[in-house]
VOBA-1610 file (N, C-alpha, C; in pm, whole numbers, padded with zeros to 5 digits, always signed):
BEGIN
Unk+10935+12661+27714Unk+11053+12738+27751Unk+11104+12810+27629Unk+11125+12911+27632Unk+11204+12989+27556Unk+11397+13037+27570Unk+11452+13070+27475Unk+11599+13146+27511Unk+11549+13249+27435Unk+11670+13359+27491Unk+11690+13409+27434Unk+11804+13525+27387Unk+11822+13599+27281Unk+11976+13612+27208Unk+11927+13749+27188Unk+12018+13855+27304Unk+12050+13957+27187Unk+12153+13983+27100Unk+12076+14087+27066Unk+12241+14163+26954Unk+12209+14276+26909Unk+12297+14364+26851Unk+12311+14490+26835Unk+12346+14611+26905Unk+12424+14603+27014Unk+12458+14669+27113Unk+12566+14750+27088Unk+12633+14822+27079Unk+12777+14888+27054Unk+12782+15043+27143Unk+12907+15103+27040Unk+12926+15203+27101Unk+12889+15367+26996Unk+12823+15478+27065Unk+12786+15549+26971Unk+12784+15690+27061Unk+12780+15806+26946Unk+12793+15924+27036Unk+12668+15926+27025Unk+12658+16043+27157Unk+12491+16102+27203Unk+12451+16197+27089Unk+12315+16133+27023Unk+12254+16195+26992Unk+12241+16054+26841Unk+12330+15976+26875Unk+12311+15865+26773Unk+12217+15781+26824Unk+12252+15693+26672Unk+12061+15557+26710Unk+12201+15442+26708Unk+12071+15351+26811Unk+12125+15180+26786Unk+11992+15102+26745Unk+11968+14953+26679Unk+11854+14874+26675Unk+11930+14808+26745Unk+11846+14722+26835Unk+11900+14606+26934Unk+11818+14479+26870Unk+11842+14379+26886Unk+11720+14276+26863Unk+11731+14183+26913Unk+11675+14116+26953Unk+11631+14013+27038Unk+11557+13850+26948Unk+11649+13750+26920Unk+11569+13608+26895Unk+11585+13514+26958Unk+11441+13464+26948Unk+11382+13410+27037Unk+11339+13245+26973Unk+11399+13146+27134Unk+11408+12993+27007Unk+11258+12973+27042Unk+11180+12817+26953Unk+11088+12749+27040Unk+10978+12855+26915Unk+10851+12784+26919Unk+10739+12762+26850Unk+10649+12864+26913Unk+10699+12896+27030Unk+10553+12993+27113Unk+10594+13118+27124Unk+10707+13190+27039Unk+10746+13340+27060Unk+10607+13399+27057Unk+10483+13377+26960Unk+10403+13466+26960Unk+10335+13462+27088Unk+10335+13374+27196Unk+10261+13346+27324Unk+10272+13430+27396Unk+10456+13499+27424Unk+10505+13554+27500Unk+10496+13682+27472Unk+10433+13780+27614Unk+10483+13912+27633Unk+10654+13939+27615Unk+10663+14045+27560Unk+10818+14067+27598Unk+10859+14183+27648Unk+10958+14230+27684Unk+11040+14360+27729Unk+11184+14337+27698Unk+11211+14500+27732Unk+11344+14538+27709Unk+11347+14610+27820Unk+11479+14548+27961Unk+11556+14592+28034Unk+11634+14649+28066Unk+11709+14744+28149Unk+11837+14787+28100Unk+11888+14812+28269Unk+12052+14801+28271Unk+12071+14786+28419Unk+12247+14881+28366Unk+12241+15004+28462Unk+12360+15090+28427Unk+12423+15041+28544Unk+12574+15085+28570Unk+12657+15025+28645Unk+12632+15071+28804Unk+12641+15012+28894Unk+12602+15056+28982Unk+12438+15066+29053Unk+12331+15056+28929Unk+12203+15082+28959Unk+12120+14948+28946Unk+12001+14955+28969Unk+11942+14805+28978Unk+11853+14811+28836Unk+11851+14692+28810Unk+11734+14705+28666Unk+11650+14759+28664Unk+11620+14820+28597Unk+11476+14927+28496Unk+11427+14849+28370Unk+11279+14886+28358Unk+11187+14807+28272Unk+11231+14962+28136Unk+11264+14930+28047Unk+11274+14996+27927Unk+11141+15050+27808Unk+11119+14926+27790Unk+10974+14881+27706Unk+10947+14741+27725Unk+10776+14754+27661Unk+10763+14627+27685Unk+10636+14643+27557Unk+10632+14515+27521Unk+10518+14462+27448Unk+10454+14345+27455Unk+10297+14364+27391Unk+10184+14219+27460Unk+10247+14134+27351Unk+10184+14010+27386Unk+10210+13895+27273Unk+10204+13932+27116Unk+10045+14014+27136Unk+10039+14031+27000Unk+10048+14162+26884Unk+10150+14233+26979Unk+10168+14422+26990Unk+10041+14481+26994Unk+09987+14432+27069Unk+09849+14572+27095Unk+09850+14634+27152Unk+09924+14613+27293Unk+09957+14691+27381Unk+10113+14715+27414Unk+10154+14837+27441Unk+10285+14830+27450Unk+10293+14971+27565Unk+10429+14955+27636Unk+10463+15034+27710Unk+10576+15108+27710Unk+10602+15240+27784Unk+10745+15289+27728Unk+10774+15354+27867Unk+10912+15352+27924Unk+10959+15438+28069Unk+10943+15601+28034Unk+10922+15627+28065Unk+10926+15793+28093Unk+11062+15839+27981Unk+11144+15821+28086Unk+11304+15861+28001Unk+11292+15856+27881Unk+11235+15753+27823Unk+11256+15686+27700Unk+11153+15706+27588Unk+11020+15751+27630Unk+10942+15798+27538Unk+10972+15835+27455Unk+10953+15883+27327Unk+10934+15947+27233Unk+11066+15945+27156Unk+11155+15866+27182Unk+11315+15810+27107Unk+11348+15661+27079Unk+11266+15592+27212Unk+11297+15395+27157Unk+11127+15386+27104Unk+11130+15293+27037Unk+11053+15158+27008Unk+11056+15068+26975Unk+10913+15002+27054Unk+10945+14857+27011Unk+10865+14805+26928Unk+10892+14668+26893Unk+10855+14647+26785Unk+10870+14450+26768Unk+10782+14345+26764Unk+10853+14248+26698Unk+10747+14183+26574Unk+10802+14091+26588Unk+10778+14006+26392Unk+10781+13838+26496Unk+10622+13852+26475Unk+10598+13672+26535Unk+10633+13585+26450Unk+10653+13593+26311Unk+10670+13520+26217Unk+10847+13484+26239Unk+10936+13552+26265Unk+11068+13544+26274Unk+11099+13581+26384Unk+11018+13531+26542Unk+11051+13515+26648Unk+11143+13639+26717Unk+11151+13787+26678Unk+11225+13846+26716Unk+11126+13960+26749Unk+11252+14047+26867Unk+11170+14143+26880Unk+11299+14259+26918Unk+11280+14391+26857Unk+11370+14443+26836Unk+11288+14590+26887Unk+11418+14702+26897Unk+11405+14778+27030Unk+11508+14870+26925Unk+11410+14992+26858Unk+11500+15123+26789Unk+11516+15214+26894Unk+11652+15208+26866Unk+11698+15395+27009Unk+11695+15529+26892Unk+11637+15633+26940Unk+11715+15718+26847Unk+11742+15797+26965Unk+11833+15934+26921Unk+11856+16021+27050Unk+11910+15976+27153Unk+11995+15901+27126Unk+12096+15824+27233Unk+12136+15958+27324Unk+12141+15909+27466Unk+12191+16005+27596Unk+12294+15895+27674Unk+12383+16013+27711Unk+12516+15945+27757Unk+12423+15864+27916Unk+12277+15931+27963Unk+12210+15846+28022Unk+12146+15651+27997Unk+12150+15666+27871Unk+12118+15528+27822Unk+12214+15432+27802Unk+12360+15480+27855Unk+12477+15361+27892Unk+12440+15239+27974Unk+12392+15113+27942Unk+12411+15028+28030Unk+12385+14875+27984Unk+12403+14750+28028Unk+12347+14636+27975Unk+12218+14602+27912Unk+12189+14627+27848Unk+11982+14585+27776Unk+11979+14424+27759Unk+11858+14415+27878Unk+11833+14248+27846Unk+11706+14268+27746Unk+11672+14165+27688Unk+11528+14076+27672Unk+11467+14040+27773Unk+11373+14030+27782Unk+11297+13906+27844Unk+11163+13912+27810Unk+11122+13793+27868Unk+10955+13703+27845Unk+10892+13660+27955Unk+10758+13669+27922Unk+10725+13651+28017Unk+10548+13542+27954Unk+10464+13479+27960Unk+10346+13413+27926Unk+10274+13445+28071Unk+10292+13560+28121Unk+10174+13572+28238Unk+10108+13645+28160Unk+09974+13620+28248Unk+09853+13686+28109Unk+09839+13653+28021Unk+09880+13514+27967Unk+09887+13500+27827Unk+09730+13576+27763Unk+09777+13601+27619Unk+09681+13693+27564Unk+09569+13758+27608Unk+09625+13834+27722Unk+09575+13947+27722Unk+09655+14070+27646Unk+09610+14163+27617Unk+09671+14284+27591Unk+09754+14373+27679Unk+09847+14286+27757Unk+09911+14352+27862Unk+10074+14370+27841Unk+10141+14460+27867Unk+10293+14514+27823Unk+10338+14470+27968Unk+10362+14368+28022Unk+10416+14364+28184Unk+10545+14476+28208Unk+10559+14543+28280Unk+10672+14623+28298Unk+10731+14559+28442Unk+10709+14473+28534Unk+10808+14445+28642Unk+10893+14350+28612Unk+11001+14324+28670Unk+11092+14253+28679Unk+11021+14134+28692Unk+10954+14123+28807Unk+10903+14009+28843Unk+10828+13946+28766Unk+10760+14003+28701Unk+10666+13946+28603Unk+10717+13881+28491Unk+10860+13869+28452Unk+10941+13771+28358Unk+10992+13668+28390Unk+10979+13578+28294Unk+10987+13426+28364Unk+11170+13390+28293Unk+11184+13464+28157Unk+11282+13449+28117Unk+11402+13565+28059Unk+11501+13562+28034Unk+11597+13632+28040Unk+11702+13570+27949Unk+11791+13696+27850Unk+11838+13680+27749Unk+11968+13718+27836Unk+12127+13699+27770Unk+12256+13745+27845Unk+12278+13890+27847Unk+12215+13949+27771Unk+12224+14103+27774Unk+12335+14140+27661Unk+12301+14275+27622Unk+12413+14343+27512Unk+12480+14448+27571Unk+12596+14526+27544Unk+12639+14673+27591Unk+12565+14766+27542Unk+12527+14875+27589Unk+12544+14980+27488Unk+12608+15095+27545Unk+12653+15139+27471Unk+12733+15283+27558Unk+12727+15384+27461Unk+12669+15470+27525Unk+12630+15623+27481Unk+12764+15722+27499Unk+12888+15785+27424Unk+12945+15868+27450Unk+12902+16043+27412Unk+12956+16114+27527Unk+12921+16241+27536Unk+13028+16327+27456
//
């Protein structure tokens, strides 16, 4: 079993960066696939990014290409998520989560379903 803790969430105008990061308790962070979620008010969760256990493979939403990445450090159990080019679109809760399906394969899971675990989430809010 894993937890897990974000942080770095705040408030910033569009066109600013946030790092978010994500740690993770327990001996097997490197086991776990992870992602970054995000759920705006009103709308249902969206897969953000995601990365394999051992970053070989990684995935990115459309929206989000070419402004977040991800990124973690198996050695210090974290895994952290750079915004740049913040859009008053990227307002909303960002979870973590994990997932050990597939374990080591080279796979970025992007569904909901496919996570077994879940962090409390951070704010972020993009002003225009």
């Amino acid at each position: 079993q894993v937890q897990l803790v974000e942080s770095g969430g705040g408030l910033v105008q569009a066109g600013g960066s946030l790092r978010l990061s994500c740690a993770a308790s327990g001996r097997t962070f490197s086991t776990y696939h992870m992602g970054w979620f995000r759920q705006a008010p009103g709308k249902e969760r969206e897969i953000v990014t995601a990365i394999s256990w051992n970053g070989g493979a990684t995935y990115y939403a459309e929206s989000v290409k070419g402004r977040f990445t991800i990124s973690r450090d198996n050695a210090k159990n974290t895994v952290s998520l750079q915004m740049n080019g913040l859009e008053p679109e990227d307002t909303a809760v960002y979870y973590c989560a994990a997932t050990r399906l597939y374990a080591h394969e080279d796979i970025a899971p992007r569904y909901i379903y496919e996570y077994e675990y879940w962090g409390q989430g951070t704010q972020v809010t993009v002003s225009s």
